[in-house]
DRENKOL-87696 format. One line per field, with one value per residue (C-alpha): residue number from 1; x, y, z. Coordinates in steps of 0.25 Angstrom, whole numbers, plus 2048, in hexadecimal, padded with zeros to 3 digits. Each point is the difference from the previous one (the first is absolute). Layout:
nr NUM / ...;
px X / ...;
py Y / ...;
pz Z / ...;
end
This chain:
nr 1 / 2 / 3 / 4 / 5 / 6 / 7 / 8 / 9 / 10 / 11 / 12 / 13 / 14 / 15 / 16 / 17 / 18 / 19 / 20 / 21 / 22 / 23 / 24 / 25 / 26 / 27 / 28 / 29 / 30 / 31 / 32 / 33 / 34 / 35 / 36 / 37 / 38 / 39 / 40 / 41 / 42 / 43 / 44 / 45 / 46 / 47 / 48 / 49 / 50 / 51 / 52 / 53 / 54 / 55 / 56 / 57 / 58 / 59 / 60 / 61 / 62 / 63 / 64 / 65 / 66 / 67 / 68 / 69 / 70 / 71 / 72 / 73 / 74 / 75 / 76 / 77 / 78 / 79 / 80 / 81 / 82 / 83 / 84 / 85 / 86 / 87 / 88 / 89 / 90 / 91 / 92 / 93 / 94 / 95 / 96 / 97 / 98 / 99 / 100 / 101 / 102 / 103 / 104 / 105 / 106 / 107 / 108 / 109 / 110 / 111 / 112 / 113 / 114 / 115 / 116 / 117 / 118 / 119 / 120 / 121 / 122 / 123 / 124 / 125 / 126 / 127 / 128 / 129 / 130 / 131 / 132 / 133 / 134 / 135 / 136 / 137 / 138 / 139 / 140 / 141 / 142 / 143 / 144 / 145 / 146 / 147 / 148 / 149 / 150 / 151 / 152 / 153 / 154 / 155 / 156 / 157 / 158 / 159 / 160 / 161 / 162 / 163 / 164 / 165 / 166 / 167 / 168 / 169 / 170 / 171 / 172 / 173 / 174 / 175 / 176 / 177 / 178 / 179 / 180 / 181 / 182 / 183 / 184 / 185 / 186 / 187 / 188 / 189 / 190 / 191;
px 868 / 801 / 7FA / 809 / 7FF / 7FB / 7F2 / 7F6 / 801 / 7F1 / 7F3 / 7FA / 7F5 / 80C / 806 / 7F2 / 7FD / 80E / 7FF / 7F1 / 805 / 80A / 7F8 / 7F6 / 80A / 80A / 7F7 / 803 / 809 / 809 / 802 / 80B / 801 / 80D / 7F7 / 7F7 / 80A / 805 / 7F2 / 7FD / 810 / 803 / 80B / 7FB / 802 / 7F9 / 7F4 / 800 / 7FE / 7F2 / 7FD / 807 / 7FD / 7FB / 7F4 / 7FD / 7FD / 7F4 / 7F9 / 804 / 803 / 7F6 / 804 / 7FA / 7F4 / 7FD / 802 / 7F5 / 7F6 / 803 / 7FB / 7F3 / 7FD / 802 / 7F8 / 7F3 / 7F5 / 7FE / 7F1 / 804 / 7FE / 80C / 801 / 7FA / 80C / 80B / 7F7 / 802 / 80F / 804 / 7F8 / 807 / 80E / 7FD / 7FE / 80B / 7FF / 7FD / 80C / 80A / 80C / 802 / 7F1 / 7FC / 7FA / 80E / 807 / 7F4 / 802 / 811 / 7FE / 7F4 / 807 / 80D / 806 / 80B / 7FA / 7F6 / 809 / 802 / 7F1 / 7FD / 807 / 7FB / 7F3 / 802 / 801 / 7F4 / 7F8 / 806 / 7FA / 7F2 / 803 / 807 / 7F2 / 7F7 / 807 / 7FE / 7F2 / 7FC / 809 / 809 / 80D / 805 / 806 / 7F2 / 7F8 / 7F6 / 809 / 808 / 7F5 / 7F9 / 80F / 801 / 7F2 / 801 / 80F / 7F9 / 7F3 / 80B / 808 / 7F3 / 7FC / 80E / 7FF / 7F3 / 805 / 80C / 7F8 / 7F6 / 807 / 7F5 / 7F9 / 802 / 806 / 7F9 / 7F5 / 805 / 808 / 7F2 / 7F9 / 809 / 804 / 7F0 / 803 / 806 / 7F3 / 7FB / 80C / 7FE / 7F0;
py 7B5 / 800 / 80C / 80A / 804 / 7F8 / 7FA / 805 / 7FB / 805 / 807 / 80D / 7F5 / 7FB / 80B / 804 / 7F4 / 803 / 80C / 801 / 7F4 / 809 / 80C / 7F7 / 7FC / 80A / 80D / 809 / 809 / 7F4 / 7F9 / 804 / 7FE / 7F9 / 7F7 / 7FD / 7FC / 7F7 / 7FA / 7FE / 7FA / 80C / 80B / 80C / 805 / 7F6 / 805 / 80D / 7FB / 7FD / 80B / 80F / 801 / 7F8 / 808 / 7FB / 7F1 / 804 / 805 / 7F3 / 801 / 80E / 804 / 7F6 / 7FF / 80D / 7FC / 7F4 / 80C / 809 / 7F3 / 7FD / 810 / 7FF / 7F4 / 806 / 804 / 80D / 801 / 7FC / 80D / 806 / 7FE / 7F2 / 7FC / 806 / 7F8 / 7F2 / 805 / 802 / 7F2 / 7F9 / 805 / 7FC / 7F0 / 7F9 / 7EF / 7FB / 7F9 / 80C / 803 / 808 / 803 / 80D / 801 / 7FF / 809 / 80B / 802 / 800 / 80B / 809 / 7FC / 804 / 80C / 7FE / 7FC / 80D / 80A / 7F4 / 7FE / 80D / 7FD / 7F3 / 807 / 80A / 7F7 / 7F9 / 80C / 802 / 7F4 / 805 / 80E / 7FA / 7F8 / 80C / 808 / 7F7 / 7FE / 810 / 806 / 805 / 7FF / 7FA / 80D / 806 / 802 / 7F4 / 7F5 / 804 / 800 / 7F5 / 7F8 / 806 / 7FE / 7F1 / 7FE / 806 / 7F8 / 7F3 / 804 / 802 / 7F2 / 7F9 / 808 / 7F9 / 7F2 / 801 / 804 / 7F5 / 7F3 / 7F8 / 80B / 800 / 808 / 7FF / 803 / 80C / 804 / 7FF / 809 / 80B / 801 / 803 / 80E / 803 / 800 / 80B / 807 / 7FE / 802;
pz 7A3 / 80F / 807 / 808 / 80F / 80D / 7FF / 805 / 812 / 804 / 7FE / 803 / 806 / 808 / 804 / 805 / 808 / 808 / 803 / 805 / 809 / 806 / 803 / 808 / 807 / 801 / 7FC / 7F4 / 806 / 804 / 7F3 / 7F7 / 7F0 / 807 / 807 / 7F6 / 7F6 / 80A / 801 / 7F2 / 7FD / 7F8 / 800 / 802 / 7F1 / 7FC / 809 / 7FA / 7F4 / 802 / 80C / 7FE / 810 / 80C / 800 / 7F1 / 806 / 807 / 7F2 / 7F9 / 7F1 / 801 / 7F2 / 7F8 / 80A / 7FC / 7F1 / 804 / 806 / 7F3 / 7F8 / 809 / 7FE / 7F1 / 7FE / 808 / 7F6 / 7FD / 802 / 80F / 809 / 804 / 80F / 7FC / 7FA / 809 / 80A / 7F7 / 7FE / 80E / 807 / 7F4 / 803 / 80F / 7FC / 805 / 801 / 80E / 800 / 7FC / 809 / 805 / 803 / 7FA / 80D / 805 / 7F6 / 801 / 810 / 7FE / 7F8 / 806 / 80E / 7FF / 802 / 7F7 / 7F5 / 7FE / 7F9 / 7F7 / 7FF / 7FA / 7F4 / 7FB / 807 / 7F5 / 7F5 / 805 / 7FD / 7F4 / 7F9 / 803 / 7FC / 7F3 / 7FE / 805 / 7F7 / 7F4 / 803 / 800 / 7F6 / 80B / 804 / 80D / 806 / 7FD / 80D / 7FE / 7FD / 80C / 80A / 7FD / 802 / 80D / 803 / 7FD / 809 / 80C / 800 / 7FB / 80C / 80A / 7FB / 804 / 80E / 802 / 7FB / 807 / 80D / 800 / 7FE / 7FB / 7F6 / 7F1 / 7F7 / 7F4 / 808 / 806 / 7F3 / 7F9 / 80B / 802 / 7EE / 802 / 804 / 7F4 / 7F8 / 809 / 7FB / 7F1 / 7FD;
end
């Protein structure tokens, strides 16, 4: 039995690679789904397939990240202290391969620089959180609407979000580095 419709043309990986090639050289603003189809050798249907919006590519295939940083949460020990193991959670969400394009680099200055994108940011922002306040929760007998698990998510975005500013500002610096250093703070927070 032969399988109905087109084949599949591209990847989200593919789509990616275009599209960040055009805002480099076209910047965000200039770039249309349009253009970006065009790129990849795609209709434009086809590109919404994979990406509801143009302001979808930058966060890459976000929902199943988050998937991946509900399972490192899940598989941290529970004899590790609470902010220990946001701390582990967030560093591990934050590993990306040297050879990864675009750079996470790349993709974390697009969307913190780029006024366009910052409505758009507070909603995968707010499903950032929610995974923390999902394990916070589940950790203290709470639910994640309670005050706790809420906090320590926005606790944990803004010091995540203060360490990309730093790695964005100093070309050379680290991130884990910086991640590990600033994801420090929230132990003050939780003794």
């Amino acid at each position: 039995m032969s399988s109905r419709g087109r084949p599949v043309a591209t990847s989200h990986a593919q789509i990616e690679a275009a599209a960040f090639r055009l805002f480099a050289e076209r910047g965000f603003e200039s770039v249309t789904m349009a253009d970006i189809a065009a790129e990849v050798g795609v209709g434009r249907r086809t590109l919404f397939r994979y990406f509801e919006s143009k302001n979808d590519i930058p966060w890459g295939q976000f929902a199943s990240t988050l998937d991946g940083f509900r399972a490192i949460l899940a598989e941290t020990p529970d004899d590790v202290p609470l902010a220990e193991a946001v701390q582990r959670a967030v560093l591990a969400f934050n590993e990306y391969p040297a050879d990864a394009y675009p750079p996470h680099r790349d993709r974390m200055r697009l969307i913190l620089e780029t006024p366009a994108l910052q409505a758009h940011s507070v909603l995968r922002y707010a499903e950032w959180r929610a995974v923390i306040a999902e394990y916070v929760a589940s950790r203290c007998g709470l639910l994640p609407t309670d005050t706790l698990p809420r906090t320590v998510g926005s606790v944990s975005l803004a010091l995540a979000i203060s360490a990309y500013e730093g790695w964005l500002a100093v070309p050379d610096s680290d991130l884990a580095t910086l991640l590990d250093e600033t994801m420090a703070s929230l132990r003050g927070y939780l003794s």
